[in-house]
N, C-alpha and C positions, 0 to 999 in steps of 0.2 A: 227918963222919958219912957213913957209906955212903948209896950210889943205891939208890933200889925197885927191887927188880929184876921186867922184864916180859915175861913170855911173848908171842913174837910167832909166829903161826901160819904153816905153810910148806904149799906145794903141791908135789904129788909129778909132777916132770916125766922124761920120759927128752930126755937129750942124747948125741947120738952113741949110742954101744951103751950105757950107763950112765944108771941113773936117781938123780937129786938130789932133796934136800927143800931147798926155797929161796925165798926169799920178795925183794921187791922194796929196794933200800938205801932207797928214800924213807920207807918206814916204819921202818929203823930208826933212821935220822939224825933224823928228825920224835920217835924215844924219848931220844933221845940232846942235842939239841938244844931243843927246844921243851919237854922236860920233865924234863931233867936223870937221865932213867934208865939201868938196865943191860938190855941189851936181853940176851935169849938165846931163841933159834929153840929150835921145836916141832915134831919131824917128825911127818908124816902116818903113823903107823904102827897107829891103828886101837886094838884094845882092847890091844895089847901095849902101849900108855902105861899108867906108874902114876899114874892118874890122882890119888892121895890124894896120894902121895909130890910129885907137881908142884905143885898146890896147895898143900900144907904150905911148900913154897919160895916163890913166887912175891908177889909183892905186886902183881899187874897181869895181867891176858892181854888182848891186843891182836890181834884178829882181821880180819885184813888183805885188802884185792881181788885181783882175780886172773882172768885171762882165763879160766878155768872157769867153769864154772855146776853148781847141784846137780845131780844126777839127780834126775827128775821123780817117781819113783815115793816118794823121802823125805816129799811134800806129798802121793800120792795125785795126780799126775798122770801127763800121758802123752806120751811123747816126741811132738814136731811134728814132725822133720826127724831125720835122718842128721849134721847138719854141727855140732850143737851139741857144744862140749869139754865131757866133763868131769872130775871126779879122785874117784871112789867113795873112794880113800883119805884125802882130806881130807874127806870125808862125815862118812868112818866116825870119823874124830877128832874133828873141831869139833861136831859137833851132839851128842854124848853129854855132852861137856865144859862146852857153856855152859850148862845148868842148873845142875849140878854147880857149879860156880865162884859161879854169882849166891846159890845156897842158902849156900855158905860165907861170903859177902860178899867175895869178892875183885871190885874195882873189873874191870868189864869195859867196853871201846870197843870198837864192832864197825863194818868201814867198809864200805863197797860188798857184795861176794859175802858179809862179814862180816854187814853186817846181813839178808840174807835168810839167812844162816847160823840166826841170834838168832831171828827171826820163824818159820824152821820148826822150829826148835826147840819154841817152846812153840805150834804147831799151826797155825802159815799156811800161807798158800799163795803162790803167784808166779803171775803173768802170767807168761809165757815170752818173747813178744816184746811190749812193751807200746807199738812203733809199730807194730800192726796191731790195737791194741785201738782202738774206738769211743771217741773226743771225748780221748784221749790224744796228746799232743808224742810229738814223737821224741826221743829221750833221750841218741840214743847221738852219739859222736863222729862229726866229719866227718873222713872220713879222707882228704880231699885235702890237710888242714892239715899241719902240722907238729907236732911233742909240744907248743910252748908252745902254738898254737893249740887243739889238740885239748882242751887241760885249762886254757885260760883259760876265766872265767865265760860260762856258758851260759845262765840264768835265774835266777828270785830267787824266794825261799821265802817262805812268811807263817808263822811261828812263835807257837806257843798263847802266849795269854795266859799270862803266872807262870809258863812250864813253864823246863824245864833249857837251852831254848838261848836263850829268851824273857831272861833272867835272863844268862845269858852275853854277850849281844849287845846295841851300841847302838844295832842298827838293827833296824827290823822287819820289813823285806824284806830280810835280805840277800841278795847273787848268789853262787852255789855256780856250781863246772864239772859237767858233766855226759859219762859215759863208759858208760852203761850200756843196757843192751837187754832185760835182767828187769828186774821189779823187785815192791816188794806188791802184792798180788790181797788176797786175806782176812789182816788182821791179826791176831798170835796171841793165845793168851788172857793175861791177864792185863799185855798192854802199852799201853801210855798213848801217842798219836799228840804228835809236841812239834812237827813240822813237815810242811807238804805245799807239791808244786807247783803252778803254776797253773792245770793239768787236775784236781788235786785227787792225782795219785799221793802214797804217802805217802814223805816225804824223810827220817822221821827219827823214831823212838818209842824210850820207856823201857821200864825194867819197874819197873810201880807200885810192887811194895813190896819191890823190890830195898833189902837194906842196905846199901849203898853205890851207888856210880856204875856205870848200866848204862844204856850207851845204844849207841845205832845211827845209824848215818848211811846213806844212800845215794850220797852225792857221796864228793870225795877229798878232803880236810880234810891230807892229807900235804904233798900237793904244792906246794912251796914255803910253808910252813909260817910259816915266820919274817919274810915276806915280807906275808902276810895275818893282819891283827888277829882275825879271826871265829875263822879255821884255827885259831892258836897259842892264843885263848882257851879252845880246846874239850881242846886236850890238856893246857896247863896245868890247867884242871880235874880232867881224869882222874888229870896227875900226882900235885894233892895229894890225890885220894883215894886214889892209890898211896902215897902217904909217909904218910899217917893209918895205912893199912893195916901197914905196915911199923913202926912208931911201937907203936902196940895189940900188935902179935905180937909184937915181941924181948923 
């Protein structure tokens, strides 16, 4: 039998004189690996995606971190600083696209920059630096570590009662890594909180009456996947709603 095949989202960098659409291999060895899929990149190209045409393909979109940040004016905010990256070109692609996908029911997983993707989608907002918010952790990596240090676990999550990670997982605090420096301010409408950390930021919501798998993470669920039981249960998840998906369409 054929693999789901799953949309995986890219960020538009320039290197050298030449710009790429390219995304990181951990997310697509974590499609390939941990969920038995076919991975195929999405470039940032804005409304010149067909977006029906991609859709009508796909059994899956997987929206991936990324050392960018949104632009602030997508929530109704306002730039802090000069230093903050970002990619208007994957703005202009993912946040049109993820509604779009969930109304169709195509299974969606959104990780890091992915899940404040999802949340300003349907109308949040971000903290911008949320270690300069009042009674909040700092969130982001220390960067004297090294990569394994940087993305070994950082703290541990309390996950809702019954919800989709509550239900995944046999533990009820698990420990997530942590690499990030936004993160949720006002959660959007119509999504369901499944986990928070210990300052209360939120680590992880649905969307309530998504026909399928639509969740969001804030942590990196990729990284070393196969390695961590929590991680690989979360995509194995996504996968079989990628294969139901692909199952109901042919």
């Amino acid at each position: 039998m054929s693999k789901p095949l799953i949309g995986i989202t890219t960020c538009f960098e320039k290197q050298g004189a030449h710009y790429y659409h390219q995304t990181g291999d951990k997310y697509i060895f974590a499609v390939i690996n941990a969920m038995d899929g076919l991975p195929i990149l999405i470039p940032s190209v804005g409304d010149k995606l067909q977006t029906d045409q991609l859709l009508d393909m796909v059994d899956g979109l997987l929206f991936t971190g990324s050392y960018s940040n949104i632009e602030p004016h997508q929530y109704d905010g306002h730039p802090i600083d000069g230093k903050t990256k970002h990619d208007p070109q994957r703005d202009a692609t993912t946040l049109p696209i993820i509604p779009e996908a969930i109304d169709a029911g195509i299974p969606v997983f959104a990780i890091c920059r992915g899940c404040q993707e999802m949340n300003v989608a349907f109308g949040g907002t971000l903290h911008q630096k949320v270690h300069e918010v009042d009674s909040m952790m700092d969130h982001r990596e220390d960067s004297a570590l090294d990569l394994e240090g940087q993305y070994d676990f950082a703290h541990s999550i309390s996950l809702v009662q019954d919800g989709i990670l509550d239900r995944i997982s046999d533990e009820n605090e698990p420990r997530v890594n942590s690499v990030h420096w936004q993160g949720i301010d006002k959660l959007g409408d119509g999504l369901t909180v499944e986990a928070t950390a210990q300052d209360g930021l939120v680590e992880a919501f649905s969307v309530t009456d998504a026909r399928s798998f639509a969740l969001a993470v804030q942590w990196h669920p990729e990284w070393k996947v196969m390695d961590t039981p929590f991680y690989k249960s979360i995509f194995e998840r996504f996968g079989d709603a990628c294969l139901t998906h692909k199952l109901e369409n042919n």
